[in-house]
C-alpha positions in Angstrom: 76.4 17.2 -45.2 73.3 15.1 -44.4 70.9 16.4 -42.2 68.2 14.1 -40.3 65.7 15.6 -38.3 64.3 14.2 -35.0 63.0 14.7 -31.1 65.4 16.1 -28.6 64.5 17.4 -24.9 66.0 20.8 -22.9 64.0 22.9 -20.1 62.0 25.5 -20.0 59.9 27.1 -17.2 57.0 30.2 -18.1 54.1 31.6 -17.3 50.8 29.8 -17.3 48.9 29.4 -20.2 50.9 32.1 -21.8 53.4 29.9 -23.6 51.9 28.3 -27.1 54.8 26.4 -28.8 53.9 25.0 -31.8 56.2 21.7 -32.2 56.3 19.8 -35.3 56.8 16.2 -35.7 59.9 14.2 -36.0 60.8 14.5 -39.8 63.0 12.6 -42.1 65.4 14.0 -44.6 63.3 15.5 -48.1 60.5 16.1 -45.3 59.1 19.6 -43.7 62.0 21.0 -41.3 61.0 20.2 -37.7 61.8 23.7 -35.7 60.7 25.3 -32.5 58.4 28.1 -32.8 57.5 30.2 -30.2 53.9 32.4 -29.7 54.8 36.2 -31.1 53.2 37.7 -27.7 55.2 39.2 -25.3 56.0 36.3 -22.7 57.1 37.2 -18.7 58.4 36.0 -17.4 60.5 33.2 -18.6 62.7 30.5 -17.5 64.9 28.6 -19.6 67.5 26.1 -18.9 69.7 23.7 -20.6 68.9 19.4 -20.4 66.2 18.1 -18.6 67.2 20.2 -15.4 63.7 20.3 -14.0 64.3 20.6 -10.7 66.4 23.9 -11.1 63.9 25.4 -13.6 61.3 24.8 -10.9 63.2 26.9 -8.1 63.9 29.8 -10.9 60.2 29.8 -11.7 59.0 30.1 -8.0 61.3 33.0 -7.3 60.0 34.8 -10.7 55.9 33.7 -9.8 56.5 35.3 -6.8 57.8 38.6 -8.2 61.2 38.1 -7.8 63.8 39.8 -9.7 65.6 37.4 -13.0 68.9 37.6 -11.4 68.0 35.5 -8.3 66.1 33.0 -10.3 69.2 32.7 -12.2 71.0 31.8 -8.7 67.9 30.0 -6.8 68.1 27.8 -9.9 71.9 27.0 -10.5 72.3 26.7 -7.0 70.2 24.0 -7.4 71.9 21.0 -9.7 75.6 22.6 -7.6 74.3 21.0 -4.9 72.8 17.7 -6.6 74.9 14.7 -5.2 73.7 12.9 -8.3 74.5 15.6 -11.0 78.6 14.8 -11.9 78.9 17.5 -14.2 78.2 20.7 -11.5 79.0 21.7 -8.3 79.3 19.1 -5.5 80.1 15.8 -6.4 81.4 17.2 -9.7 83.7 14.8 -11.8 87.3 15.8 -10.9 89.7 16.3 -13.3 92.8 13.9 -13.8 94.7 14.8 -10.4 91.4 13.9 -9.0 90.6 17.7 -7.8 87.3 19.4 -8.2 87.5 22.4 -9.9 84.6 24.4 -10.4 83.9 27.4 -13.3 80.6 29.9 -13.5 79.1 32.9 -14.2 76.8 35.2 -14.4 75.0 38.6 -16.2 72.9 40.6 -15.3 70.1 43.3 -16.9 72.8 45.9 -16.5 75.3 44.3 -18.6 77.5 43.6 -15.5 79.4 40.1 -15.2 81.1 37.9 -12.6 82.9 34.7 -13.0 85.3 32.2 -11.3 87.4 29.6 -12.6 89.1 26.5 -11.5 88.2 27.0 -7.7 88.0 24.5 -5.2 86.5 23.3 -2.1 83.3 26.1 -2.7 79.8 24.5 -3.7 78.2 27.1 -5.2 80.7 28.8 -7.7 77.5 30.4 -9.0 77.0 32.8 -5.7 81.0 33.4 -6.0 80.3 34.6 -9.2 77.6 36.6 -8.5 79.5 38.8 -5.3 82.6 39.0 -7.7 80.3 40.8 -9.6 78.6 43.2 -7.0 81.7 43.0 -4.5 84.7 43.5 -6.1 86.4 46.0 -9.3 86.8 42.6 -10.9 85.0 40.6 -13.5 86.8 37.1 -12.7 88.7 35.1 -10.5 90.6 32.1 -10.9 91.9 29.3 -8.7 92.9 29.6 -5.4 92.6 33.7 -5.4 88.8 33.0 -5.8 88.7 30.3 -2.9 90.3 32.9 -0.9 87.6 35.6 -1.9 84.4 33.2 -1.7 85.6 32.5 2.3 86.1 35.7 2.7 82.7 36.6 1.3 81.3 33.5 4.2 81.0 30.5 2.1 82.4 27.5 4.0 85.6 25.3 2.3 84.3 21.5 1.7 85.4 18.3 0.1 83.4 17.9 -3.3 84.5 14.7 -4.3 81.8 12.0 -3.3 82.5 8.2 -3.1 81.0 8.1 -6.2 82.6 10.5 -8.2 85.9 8.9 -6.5 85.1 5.5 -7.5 84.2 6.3 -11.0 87.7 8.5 -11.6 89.5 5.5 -10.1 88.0 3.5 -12.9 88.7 5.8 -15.5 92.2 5.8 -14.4 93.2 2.8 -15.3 91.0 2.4 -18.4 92.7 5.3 -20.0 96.2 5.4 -18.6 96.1 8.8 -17.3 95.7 10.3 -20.8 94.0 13.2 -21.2 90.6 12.5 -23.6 87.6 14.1 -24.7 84.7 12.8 -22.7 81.4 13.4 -24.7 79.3 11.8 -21.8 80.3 14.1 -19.1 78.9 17.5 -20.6 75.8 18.4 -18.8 76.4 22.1 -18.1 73.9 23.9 -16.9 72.9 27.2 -19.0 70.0 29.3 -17.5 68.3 31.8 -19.3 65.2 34.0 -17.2 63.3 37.6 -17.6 61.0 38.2 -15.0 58.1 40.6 -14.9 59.4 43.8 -15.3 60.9 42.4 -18.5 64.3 42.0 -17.5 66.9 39.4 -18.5 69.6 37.7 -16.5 71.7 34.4 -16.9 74.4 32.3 -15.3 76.5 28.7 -16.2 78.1 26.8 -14.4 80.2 23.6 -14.7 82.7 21.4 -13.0 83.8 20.7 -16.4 85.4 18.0 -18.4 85.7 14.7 -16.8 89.2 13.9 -16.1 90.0 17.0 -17.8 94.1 18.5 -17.4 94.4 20.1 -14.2 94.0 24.0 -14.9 91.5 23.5 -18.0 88.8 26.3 -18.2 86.4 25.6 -20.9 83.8 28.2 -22.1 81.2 28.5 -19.3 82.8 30.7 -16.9 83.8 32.7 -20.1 81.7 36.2 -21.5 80.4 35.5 -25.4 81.2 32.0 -25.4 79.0 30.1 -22.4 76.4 32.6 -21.6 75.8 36.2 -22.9 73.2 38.5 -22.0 71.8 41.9 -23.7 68.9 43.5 -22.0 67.7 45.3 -25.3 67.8 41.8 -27.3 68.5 38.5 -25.2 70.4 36.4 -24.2 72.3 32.9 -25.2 73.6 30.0 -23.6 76.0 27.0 -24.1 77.1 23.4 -23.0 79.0 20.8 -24.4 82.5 20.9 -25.7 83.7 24.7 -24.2 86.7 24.2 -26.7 84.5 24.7 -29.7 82.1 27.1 -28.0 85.3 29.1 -26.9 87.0 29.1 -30.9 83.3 30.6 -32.3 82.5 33.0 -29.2 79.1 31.1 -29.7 76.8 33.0 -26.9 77.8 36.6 -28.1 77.2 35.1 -31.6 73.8 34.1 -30.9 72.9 37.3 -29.6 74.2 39.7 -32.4 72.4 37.4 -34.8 69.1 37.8 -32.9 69.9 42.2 -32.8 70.0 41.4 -36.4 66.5 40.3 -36.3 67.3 36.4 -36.8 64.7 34.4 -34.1 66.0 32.7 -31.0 65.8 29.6 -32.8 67.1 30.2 -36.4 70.6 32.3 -34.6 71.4 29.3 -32.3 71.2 26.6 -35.4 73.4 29.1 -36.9 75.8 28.9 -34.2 76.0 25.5 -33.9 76.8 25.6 -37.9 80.1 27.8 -37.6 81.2 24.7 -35.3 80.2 22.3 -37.3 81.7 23.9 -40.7 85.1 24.8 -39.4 85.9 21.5 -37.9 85.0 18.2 -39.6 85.6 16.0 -36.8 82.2 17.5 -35.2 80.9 13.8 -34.9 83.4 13.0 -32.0 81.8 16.3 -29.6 78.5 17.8 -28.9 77.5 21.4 -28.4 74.1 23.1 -27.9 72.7 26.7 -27.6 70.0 27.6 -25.8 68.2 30.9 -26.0 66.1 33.4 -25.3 65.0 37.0 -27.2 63.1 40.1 -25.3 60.2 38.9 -26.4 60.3 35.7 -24.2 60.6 33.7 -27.7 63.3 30.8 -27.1 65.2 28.4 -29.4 67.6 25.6 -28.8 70.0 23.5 -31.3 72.8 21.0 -31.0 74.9 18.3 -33.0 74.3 15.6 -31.2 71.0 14.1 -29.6 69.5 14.2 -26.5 69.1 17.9 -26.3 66.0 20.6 -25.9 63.9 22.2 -23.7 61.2 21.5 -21.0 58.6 23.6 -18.9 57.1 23.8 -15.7 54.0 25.0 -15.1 51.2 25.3 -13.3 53.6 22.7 -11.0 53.6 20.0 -13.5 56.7 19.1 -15.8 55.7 18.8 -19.3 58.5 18.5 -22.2 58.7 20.2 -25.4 60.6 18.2 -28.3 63.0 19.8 -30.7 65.8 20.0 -32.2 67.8 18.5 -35.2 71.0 15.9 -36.0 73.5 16.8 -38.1 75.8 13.6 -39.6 78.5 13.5 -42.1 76.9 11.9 -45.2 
């Protein structure tokens, strides 16, 4: 393999003046290796969210400044791009799949260790709440379909139509440009991943995802799943993915991440790692993208992926700055 080095852009939110990245330039092949390098202080708490997601790394970081425990920034901020008519990729106004049905995956961990998911529901908005009473409501760790439509109204959340105009138009279009044939679509892939600890230390996480445009009705990719979209250890961190969920299922990428950090690799170095297994088990790693995200206990973070367009950002001090990272990896 080639690698090439150059700028890519994620999200991050933390506290004031306590977060001291030291970002090297963009670098060409031969040249220094460009990674992201966090300060070696303790940092709480900390926010960090896959893509330029600004907006939901804002409303995690306002519950945390205020005290707030790293599970509910988790929510505050998901809950955020789920209800973002403009965001096709989560919650309401979500690309459908093929049938032209909405169907919505996430979860959630929190400090404890404890995990709720649902996958392939309907008509609920926020499949990142669902999750979340799954996990404090029920004996259950997931729920799939229309069983966990039937728990989240039972829970109070209110059945609606998530498929906009928009998102109706544009699966119209993509009907008859592809036949009705099931195909990968790289440009739908914007899950959000979010990462926090708060100030006592703590670390939570949730994903969540309407999924593959036009995807085959019943597809679950790796978001909603534990190890492979988002894994969480209190003693050591926690990791995150989007992108193609097929890939990050076959590696269970997020557990991955983690064990590689207990092994005393840095946020950064474990999720390059992970997004190498991908790339050396299956050659055609051109035609998808997939990045990692994550965080360790000491608030120290790291992000990675195949393709561009990728990295983290910060709010703070209510102004949005961006942090460039990252690397490109091409067949030679």
């Amino acid at each position: 393999m080639e690698r090439r080095k150059f700028l890519k852009k994620a999200s991050v939110s933390g506290l004031a003046l306590a977060i001291v990245p030291a970002i090297a330039s963009c670098v060409t092949e031969g040249e220094k290796e460009n990674k992201v390098t966090a300060t070696s202080k303790t940092i709480v708490p900390v926010v960090v969210a896959t893509w330029r997601f600004h907006n939901a790394t804002k409303a995690a970081w306002e519950v945390l400044e205020k005290g707030g425990e790293s599970i509910d920034a988790i929510v505050a901020g998901c809950r955020t791009e789920e209800a973002d008519l403009k965001n096709t990729t989560v919650g309401n106004g979500g690309a459908p799949d093929r049938d032209g049905n909405v169907t919505l995956d996430a979860c959630i961990m929190n400090k404890n260790g404890g995990y709720g998911a649902v996958v392939c529901m309907e008509n609920i908005a926020h499949p990142i709440s669902v999750a979340r009473k799954v996990m404090e409501e029920t004996p259950h760790v997931m729920l799939a379909g229309k069983g966990a439509e039937q728990f989240a109204v039972e829970q109070g959340f209110k059945r609606e139509n998530l498929l906009t105009e928009a998102s109706k138009k544009a699966w119209e279009k993509w009907k008859v440009k592809s036949e009705y044939k099931p195909i990968i679509n790289i440009e739908n892939h914007d899950t959000i991943g979010m990462l926090a600890i708060d100030k006592h230390g703590d670390i939570s996480g949730g994903c969540t995802t309407s999924g593959m445009a036009y995807k085959m009705a019943g597809r679950v990719g790796d978001s909603a799943i534990i190890g492979s979209g988002l894994f969480i250890d209190n003693k050591i961190g926690g990791a995150t993915a989007t992108g193609m969920g097929e890939e990050v299922l076959k590696t269970v990428g997020s557990y991955l991440i983690v064990e590689l950090m207990r092994q005393g690799r840095t946020p950064q170095e474990a999720c390059e790692e992970g997004v190498k297994r991908i790339v050396t088990s299956n050659p055609n790693y051109n035609n998808f993208q997939v990045g990692y995200v994550a965080i360790n206990k000491k608030g120290e973070y790291g992000c990675y992926c195949i393709h561009d367009g990728f990295g983290i950002s910060k709010y703070q001090e209510g102004k949005q700055t961006y942090i460039e990272s990252g690397s490109y990896i091409k067949k030679a």
